[in-house]
N, CA, C and O of each residue as an XYZ file, in Angstrom:
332
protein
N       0.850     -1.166      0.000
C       0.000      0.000      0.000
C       0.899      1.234      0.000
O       1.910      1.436      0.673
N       0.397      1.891     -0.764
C       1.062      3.341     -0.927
C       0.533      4.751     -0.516
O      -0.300      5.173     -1.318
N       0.817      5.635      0.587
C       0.087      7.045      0.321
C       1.232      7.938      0.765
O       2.158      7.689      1.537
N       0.895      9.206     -0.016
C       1.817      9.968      0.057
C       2.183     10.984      1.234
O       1.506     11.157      2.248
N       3.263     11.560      0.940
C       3.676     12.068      2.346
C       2.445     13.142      2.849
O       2.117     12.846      3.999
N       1.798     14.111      2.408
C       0.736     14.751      2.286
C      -0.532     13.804      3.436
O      -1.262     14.341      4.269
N      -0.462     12.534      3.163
C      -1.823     11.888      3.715
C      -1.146     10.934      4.865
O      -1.893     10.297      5.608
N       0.406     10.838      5.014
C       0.856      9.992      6.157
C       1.007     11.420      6.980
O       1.299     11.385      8.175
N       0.828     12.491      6.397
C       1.091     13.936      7.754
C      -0.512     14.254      7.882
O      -0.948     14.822      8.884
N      -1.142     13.955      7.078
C      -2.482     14.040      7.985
C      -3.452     13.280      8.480
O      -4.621     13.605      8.689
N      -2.680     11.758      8.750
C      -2.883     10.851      9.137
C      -4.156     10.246      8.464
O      -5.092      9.709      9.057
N      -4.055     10.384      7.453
C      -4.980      9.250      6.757
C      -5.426      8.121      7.139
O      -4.544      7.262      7.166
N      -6.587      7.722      7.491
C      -7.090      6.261      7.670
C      -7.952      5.553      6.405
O      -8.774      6.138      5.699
N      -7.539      4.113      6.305
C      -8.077      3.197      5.241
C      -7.691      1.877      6.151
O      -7.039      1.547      7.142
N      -8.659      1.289      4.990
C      -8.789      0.005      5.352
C      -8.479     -1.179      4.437
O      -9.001     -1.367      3.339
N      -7.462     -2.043      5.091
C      -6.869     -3.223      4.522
C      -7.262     -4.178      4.784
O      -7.727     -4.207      5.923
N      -7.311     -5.011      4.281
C      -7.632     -6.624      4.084
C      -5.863     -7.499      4.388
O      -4.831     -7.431      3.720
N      -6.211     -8.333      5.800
C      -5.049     -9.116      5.960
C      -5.879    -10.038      5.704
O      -7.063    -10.064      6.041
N      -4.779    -11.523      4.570
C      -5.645    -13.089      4.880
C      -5.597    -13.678      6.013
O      -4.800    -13.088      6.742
N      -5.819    -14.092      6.245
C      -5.729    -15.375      7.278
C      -6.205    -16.469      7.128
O      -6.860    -16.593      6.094
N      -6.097    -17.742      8.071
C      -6.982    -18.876      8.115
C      -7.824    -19.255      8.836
O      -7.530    -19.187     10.030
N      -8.909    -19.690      8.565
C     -10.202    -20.236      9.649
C      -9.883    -21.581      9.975
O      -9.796    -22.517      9.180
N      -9.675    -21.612     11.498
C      -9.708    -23.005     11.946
C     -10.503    -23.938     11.246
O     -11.381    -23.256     10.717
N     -10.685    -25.176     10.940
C     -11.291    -26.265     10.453
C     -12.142    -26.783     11.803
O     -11.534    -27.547     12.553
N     -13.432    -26.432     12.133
C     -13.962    -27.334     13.129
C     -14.227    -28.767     13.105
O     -14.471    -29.347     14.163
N     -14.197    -29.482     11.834
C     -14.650    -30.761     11.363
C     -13.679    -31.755     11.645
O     -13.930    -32.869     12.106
N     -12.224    -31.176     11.261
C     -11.128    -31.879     11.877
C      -9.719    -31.059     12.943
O      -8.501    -31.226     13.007
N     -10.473    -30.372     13.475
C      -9.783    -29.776     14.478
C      -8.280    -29.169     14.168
O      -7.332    -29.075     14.947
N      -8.369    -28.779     12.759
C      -7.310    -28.106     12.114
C      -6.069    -29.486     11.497
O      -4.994    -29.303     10.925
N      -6.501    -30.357     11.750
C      -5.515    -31.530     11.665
C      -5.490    -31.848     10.445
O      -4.643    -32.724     10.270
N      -6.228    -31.440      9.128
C      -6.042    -32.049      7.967
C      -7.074    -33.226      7.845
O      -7.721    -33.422      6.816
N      -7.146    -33.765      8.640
C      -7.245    -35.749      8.626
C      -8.528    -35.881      9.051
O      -8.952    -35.323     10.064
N      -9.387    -36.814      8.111
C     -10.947    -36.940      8.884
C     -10.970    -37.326      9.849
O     -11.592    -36.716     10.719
N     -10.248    -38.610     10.155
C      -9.807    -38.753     11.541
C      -9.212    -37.762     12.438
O      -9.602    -38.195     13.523
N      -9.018    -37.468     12.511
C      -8.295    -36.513     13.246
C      -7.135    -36.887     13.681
O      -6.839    -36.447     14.791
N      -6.092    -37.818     12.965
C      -4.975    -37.998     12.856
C      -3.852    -36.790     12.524
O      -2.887    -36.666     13.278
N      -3.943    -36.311     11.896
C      -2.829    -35.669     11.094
C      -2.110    -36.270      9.980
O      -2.302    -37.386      9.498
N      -1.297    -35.432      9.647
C      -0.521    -35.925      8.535
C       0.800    -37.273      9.029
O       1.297    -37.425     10.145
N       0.995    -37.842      8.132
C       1.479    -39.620      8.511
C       3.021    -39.640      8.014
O       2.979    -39.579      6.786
N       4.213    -39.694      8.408
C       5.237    -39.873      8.073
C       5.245    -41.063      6.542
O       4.799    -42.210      6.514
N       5.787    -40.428      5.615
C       5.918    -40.642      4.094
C       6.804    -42.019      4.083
O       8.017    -41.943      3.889
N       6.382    -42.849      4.224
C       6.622    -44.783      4.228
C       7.824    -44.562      2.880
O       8.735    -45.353      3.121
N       8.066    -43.952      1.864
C       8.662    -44.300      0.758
C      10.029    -43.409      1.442
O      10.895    -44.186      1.844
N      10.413    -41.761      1.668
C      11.361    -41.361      1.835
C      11.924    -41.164      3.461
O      12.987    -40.625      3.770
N      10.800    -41.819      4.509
C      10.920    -41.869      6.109
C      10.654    -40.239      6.131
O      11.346    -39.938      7.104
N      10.167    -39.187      5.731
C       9.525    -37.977      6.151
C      10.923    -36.779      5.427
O      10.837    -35.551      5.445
N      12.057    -37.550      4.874
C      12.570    -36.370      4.616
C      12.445    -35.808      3.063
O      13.137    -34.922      2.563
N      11.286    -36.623      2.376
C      10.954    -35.613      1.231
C      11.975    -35.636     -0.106
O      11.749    -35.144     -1.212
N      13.162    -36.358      0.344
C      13.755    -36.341     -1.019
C      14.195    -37.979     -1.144
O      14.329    -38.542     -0.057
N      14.446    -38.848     -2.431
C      14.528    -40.155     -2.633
C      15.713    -40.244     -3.201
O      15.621    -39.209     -3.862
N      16.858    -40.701     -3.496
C      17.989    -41.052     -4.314
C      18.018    -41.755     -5.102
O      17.277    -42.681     -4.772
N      18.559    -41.982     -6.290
C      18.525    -43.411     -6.923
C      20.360    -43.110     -7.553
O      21.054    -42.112     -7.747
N      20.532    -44.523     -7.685
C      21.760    -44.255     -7.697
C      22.306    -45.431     -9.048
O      21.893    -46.590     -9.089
N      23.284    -44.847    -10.073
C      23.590    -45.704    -10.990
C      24.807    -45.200    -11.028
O      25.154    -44.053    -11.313
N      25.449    -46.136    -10.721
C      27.046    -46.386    -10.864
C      27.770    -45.777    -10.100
O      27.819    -46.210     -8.948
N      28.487    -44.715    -10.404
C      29.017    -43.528     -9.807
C      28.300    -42.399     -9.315
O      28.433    -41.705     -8.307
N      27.246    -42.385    -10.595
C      26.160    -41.446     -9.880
C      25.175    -41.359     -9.388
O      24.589    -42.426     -9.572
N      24.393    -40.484     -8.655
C      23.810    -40.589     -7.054
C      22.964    -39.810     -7.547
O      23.505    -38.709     -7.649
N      21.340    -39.762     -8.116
C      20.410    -38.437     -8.016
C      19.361    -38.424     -6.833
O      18.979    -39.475     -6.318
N      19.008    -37.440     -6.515
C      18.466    -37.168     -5.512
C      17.005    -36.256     -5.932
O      16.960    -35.328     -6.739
N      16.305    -36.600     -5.445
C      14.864    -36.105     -6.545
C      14.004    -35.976     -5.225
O      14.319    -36.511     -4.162
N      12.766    -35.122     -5.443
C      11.379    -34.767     -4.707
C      10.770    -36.416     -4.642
O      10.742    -37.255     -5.542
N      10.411    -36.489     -3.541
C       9.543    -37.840     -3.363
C       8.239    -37.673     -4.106
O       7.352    -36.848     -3.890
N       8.314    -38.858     -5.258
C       7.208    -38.707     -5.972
C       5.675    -39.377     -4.946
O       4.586    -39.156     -5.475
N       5.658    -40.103     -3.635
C       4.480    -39.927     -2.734
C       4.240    -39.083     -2.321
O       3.100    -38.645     -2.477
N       5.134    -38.432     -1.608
C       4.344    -37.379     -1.151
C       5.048    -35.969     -1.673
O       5.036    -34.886     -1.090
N       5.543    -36.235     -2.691
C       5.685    -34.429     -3.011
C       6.509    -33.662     -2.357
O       6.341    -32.456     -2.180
N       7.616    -34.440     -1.892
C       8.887    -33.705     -1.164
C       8.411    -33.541     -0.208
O       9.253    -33.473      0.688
N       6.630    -33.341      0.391
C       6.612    -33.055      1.759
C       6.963    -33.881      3.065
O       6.891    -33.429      4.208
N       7.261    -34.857      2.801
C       8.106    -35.915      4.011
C       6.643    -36.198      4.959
O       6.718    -36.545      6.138
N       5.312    -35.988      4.237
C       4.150    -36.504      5.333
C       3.218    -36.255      4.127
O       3.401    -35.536      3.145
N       2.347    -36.906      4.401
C       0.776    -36.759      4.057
C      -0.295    -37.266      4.250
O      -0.177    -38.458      4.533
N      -1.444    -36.863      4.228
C      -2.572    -37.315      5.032
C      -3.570    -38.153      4.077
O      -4.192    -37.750      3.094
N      -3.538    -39.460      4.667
C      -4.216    -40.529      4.252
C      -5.854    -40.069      3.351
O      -6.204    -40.133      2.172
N      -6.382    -39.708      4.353
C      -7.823    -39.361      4.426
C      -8.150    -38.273      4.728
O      -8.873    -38.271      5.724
N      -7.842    -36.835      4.107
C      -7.932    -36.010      4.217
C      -9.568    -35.360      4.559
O     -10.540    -36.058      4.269
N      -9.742    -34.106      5.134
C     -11.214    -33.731      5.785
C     -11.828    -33.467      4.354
O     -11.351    -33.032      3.306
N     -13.030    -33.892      4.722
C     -14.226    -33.921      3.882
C     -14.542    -32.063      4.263
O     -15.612    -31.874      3.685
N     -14.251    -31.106      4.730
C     -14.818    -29.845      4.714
C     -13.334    -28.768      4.354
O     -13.604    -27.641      3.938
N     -12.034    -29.086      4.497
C     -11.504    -27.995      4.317
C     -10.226    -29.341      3.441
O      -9.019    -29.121      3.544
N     -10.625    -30.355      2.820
C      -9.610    -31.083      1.667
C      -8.362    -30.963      2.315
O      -7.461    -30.646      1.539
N      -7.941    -31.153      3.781
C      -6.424    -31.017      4.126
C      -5.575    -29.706      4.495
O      -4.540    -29.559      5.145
N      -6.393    -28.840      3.845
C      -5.558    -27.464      3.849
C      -5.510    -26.696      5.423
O      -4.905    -25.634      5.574
């Protein structure tokens, strides 16, 4: 937001919009219909990146389960999809 020196010396008031997030009451903010949470990633053990390795060389890539995020939620909430 921008105002000029003119309206910060005569103290101008307006009104902004901050986002935020609304708690999830359905799953208690947890993501998980259960109300589990999110589940440590069985393919990279939660750290999100996988290696594969041929010969000499070693690549190291985003876990294609869960998306580099090293967790994810099985059964995500039926009212806010995990988020």
């Amino acid at each position: 937001m921008a105002i000029s020196l003119q309206e910060a010396f005569a103290g101008k008031k307006t009104e902004i919009r901050i986002p935020g997030y609304i708690a999830c009451d359905l799953c208690d903010s947890t993501g998980s219909a259960d109300k589990s949470g999110p589940s440590t990633c069985s393919t990279c053990d939660g750290h999100g990146k996988v290696r594969s390795t041929s010969g000499f060389f070693s690549i190291e890539r985003p876990c294609p389960t869960c998306g580099g995020e090293g967790s994810s939620i099985k059964s995500p909430c039926l009212k806010c999809s995990g988020s």
